[in-house]
PyMOL Python script that loads the backbone (N, CA, C, O; Angstrom):
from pymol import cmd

cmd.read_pdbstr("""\
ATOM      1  N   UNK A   1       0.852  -1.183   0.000  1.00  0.00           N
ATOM      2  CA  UNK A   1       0.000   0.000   0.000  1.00  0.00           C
ATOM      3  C   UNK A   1       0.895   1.242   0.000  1.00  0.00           C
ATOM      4  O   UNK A   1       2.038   1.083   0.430  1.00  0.00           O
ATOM      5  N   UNK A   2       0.507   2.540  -0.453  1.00  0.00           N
ATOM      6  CA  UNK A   2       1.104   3.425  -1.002  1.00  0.00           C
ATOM      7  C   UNK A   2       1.028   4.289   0.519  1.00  0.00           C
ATOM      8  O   UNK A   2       0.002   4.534   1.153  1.00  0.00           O
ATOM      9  N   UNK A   3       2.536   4.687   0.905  1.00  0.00           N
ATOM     10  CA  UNK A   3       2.037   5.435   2.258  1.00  0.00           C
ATOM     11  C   UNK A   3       2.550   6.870   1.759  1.00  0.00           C
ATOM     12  O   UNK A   3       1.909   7.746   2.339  1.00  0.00           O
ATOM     13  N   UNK A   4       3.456   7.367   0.910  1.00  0.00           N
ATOM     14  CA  UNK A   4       3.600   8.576   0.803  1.00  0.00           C
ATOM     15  C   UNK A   4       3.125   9.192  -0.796  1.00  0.00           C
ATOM     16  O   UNK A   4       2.700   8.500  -1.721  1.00  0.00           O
ATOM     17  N   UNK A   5       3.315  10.532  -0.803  1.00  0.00           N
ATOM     18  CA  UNK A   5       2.468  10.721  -1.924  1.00  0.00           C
ATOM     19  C   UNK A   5       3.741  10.810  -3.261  1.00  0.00           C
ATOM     20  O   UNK A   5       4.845  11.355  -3.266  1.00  0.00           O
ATOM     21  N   UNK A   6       3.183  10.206  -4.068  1.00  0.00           N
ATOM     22  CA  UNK A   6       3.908  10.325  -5.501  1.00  0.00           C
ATOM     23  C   UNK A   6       3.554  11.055  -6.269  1.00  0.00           C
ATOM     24  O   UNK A   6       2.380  11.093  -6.639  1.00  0.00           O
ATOM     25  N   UNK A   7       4.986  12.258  -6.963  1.00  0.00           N
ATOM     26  CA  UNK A   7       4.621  12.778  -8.387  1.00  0.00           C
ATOM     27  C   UNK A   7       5.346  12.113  -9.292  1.00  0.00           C
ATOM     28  O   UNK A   7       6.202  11.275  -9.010  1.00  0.00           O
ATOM     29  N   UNK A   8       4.935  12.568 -10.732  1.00  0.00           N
ATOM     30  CA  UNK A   8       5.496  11.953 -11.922  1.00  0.00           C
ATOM     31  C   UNK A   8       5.524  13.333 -12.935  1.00  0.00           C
ATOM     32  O   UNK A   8       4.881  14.347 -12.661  1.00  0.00           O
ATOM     33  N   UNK A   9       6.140  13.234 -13.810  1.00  0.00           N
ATOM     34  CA  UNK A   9       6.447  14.843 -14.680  1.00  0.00           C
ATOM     35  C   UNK A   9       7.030  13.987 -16.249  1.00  0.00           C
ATOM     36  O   UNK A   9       7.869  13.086 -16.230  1.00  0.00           O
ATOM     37  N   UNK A  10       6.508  14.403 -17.241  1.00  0.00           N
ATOM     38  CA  UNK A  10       7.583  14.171 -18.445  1.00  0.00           C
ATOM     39  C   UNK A  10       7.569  15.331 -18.982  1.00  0.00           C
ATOM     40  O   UNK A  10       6.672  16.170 -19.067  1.00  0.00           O
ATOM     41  N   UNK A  11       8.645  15.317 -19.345  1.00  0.00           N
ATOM     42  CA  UNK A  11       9.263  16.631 -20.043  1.00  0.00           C
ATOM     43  C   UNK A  11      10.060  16.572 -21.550  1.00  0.00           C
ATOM     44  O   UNK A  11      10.965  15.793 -21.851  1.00  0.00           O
ATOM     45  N   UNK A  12       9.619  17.340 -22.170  1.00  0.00           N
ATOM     46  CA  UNK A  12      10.086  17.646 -23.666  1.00  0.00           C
ATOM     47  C   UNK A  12      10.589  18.760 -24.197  1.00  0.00           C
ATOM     48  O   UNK A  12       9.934  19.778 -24.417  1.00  0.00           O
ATOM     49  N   UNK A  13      12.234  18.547 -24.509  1.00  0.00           N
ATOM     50  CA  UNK A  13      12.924  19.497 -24.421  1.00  0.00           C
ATOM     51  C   UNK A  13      13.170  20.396 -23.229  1.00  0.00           C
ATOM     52  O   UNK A  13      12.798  21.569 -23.217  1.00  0.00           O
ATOM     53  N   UNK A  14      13.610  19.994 -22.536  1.00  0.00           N
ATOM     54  CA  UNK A  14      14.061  20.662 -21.341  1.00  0.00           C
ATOM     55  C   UNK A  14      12.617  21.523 -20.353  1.00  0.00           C
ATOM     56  O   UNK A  14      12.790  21.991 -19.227  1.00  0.00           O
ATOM     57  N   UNK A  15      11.344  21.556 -21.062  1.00  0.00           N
ATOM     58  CA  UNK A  15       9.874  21.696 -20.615  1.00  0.00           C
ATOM     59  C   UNK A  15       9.135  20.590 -19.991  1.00  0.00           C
ATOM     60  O   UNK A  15       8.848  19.637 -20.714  1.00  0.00           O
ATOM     61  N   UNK A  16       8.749  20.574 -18.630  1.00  0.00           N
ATOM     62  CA  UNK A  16       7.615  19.983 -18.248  1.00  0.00           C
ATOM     63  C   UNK A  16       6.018  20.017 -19.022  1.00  0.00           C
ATOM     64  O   UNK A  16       5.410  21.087 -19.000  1.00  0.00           O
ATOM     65  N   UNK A  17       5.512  19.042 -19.562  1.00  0.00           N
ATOM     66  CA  UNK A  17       4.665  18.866 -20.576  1.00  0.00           C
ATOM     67  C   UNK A  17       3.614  18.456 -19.678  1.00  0.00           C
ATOM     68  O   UNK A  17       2.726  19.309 -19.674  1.00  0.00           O
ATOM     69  N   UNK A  18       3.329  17.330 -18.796  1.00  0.00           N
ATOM     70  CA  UNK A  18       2.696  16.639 -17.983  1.00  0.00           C
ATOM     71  C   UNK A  18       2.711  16.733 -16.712  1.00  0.00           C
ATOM     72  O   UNK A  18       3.494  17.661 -16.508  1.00  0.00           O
ATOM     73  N   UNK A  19       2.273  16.292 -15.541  1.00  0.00           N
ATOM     74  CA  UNK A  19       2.210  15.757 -14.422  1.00  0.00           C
ATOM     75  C   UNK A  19       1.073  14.828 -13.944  1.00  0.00           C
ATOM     76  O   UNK A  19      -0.025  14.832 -14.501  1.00  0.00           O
ATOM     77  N   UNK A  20       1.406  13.934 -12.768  1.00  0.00           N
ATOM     78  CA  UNK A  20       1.047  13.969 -11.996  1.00  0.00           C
ATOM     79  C   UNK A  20       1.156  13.196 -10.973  1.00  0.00           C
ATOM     80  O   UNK A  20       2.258  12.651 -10.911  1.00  0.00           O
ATOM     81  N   UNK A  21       0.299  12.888  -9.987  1.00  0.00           N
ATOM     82  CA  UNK A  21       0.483  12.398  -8.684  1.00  0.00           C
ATOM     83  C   UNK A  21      -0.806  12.022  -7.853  1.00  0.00           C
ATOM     84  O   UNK A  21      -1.935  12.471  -8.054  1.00  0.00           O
ATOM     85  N   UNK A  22      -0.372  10.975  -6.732  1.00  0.00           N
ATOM     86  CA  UNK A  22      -1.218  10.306  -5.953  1.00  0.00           C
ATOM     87  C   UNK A  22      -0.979  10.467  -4.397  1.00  0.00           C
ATOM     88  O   UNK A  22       0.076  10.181  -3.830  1.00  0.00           O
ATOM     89  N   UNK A  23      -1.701  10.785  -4.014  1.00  0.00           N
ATOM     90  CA  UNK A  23      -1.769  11.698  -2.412  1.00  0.00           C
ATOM     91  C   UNK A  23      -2.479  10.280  -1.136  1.00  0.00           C
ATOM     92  O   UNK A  23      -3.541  10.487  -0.549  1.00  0.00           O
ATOM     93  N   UNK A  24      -1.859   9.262  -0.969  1.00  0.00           N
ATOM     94  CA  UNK A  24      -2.609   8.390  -0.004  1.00  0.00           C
ATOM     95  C   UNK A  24      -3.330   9.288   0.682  1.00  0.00           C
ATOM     96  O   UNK A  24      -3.027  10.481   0.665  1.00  0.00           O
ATOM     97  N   UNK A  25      -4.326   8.833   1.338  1.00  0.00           N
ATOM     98  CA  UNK A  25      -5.162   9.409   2.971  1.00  0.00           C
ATOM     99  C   UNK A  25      -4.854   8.717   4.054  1.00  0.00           C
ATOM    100  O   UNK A  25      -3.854   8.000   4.052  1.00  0.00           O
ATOM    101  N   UNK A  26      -5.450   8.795   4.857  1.00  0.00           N
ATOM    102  CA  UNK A  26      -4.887   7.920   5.956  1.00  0.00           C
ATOM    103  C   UNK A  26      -6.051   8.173   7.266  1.00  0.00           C
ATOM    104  O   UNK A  26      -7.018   8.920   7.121  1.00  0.00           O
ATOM    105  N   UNK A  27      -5.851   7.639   8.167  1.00  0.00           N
ATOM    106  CA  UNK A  27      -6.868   7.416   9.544  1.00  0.00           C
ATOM    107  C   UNK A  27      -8.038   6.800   8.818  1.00  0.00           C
ATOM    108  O   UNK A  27      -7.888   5.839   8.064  1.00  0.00           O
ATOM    109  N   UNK A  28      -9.296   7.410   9.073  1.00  0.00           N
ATOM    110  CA  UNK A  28     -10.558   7.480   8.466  1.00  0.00           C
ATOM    111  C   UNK A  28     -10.840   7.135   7.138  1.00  0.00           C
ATOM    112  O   UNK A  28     -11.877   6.763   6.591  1.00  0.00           O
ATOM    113  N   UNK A  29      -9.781   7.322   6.762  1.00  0.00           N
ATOM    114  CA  UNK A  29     -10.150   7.518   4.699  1.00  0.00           C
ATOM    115  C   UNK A  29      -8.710   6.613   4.539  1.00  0.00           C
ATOM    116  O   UNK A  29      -7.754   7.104   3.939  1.00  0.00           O
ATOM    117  N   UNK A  30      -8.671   5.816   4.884  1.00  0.00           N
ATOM    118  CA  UNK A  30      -6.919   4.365   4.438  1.00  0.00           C
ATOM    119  C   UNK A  30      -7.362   3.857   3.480  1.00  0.00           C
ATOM    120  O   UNK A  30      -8.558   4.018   3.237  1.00  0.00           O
ATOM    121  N   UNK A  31      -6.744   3.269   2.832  1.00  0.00           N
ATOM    122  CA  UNK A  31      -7.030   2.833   1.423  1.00  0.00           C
ATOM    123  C   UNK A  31      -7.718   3.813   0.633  1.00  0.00           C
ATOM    124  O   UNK A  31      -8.642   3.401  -0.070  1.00  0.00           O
ATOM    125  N   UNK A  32      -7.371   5.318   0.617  1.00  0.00           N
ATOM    126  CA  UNK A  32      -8.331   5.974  -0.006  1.00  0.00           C
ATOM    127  C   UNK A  32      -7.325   7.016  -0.435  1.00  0.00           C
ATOM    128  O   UNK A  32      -6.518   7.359   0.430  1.00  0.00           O
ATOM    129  N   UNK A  33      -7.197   7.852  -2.211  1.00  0.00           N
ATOM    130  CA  UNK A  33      -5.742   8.323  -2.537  1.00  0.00           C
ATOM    131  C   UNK A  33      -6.670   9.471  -3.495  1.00  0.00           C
ATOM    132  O   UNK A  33      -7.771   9.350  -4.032  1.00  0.00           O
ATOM    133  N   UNK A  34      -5.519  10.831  -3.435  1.00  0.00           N
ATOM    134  CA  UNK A  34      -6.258  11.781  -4.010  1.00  0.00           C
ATOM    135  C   UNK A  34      -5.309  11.622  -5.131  1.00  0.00           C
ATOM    136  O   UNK A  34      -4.243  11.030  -4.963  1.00  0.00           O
ATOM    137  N   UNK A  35      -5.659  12.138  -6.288  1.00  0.00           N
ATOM    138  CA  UNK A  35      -5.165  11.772  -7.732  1.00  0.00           C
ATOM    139  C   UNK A  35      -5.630  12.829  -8.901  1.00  0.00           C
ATOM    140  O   UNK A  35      -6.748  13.007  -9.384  1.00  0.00           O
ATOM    141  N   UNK A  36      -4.434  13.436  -9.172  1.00  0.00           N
ATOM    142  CA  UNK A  36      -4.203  14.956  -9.933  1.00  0.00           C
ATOM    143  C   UNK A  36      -3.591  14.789 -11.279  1.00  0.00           C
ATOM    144  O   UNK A  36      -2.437  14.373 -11.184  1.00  0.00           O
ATOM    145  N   UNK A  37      -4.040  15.003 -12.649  1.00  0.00           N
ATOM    146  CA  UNK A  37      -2.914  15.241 -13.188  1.00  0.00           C
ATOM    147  C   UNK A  37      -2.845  17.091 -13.947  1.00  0.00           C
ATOM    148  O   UNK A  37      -3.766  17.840 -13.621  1.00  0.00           O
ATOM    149  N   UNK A  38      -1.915  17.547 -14.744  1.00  0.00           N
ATOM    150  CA  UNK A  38      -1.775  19.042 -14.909  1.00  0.00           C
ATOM    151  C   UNK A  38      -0.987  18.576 -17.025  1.00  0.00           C
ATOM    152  O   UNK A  38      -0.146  17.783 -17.449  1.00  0.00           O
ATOM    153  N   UNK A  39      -1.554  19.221 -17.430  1.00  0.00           N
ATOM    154  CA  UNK A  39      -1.181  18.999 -19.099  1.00  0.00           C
ATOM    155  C   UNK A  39      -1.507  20.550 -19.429  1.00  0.00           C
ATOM    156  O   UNK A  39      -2.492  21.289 -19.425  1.00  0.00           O
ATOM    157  N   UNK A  40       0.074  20.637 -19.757  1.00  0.00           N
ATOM    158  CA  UNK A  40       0.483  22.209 -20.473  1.00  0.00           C
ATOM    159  C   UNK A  40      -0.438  21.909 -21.874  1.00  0.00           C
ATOM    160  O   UNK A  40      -0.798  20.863 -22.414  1.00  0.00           O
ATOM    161  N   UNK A  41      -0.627  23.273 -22.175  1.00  0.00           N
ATOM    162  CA  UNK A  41      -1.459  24.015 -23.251  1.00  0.00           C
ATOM    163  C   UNK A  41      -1.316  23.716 -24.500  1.00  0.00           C
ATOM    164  O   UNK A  41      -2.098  23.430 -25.407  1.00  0.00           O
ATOM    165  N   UNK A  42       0.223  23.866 -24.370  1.00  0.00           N
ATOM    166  CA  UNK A  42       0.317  23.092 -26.199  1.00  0.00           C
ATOM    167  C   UNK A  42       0.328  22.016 -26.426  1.00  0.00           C
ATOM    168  O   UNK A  42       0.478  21.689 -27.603  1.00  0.00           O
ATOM    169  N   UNK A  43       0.176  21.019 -25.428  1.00  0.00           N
ATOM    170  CA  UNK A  43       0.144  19.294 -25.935  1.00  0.00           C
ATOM    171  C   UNK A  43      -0.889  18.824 -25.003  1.00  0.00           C
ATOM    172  O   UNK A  43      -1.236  17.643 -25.011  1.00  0.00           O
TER     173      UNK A  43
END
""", "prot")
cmd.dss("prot")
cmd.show_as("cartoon", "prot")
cmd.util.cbc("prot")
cmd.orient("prot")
């Protein structure tokens, strides 16, 4: 199980193009993960 939160990024040409990442919860909400991603404008 995922206990800390992960990002991820690819990049093209020296530019971040993408992201993203997974945020576990924890106590109350375990087994339960917040999940983002971010995509620049021109691709």
């Amino acid at each position: 199980m995922l206990e800390t939160p992960e990002f991820f990024a690819i990049e093209v040409n020296g530019v971040v193009v993408w992201g993203a990442g997974i945020e576990p919860r924890d106590d109350t909400h375990r087994g339960v993960a917040i999940v983002g991603y971010w995509l620049g404008k021109a691709h």
